[in-house]
N, C-alpha and C positions, 0 to 999 in steps of 0.2 A: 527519488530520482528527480533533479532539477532538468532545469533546461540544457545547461551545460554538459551532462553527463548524456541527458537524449541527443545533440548534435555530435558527440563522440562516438554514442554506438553507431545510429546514422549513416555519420563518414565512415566507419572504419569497416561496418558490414555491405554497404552499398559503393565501398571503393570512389567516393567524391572525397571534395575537398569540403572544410567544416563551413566556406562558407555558404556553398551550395546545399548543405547539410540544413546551415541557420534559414537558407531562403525557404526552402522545402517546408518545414518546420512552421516556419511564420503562415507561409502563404496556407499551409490544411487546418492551423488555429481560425488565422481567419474566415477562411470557406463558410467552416464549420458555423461560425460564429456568426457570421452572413446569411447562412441559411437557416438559423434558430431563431434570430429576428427577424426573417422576410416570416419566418411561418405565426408569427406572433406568439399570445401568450402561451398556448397552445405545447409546442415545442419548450419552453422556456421550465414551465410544467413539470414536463416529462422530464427535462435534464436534470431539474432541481429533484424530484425524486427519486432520478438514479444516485445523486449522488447526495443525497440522504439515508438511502440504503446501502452505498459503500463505504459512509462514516459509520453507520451503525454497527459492520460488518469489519473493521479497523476496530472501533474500539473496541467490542470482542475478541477479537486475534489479542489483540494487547491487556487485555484484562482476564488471558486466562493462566492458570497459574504453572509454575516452573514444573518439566518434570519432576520426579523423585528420583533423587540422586541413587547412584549404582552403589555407593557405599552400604555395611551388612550394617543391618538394626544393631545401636547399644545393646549388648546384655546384661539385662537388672533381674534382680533376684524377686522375684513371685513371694516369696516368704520371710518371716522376720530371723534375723540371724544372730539372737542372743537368746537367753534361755524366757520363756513365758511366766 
């Protein structure tokens, strides 16, 4: 989900308009972002290892492998089919 796709859900679940949507949006980036610097390294830290563990936990999801398809198993023959 990019930014664009957040200021559509936004507007369309909160009944504004997309730009009051973008302002919302900007102004809790920045808060956020205000208050992780006033707290220094500290906070800075902490954020970087949440989202150290939600890359970790991404590329898991993504590196796990496809179900097994609903299709029956090939039938192959267990034994040799000509004379011995």
């Amino acid at each position: 989900m990019n930014k664009a796709d957040l200021v559509d859900k936004i507007a369309g679940a909160c009944e504004i308009s997309k730009a009051q949507a973008t302002t919302a949006i900007d102004t809790a980036v920045s808060s956020i972002t205000g208050a992780l610097k006033k707290r220094g390294s500290g906070g800075s830290d902490r954020v970087r290892h949440f989202l150290d563990i939600t890359e970790k936990q991404e590329r898991a999801q993504s590196a796990k492998p496809a179900p097994p398809s609903k299709s029956p198993p090939a039938r192959s023959r267990s034994f040799p089919l000509g004379p011995n």
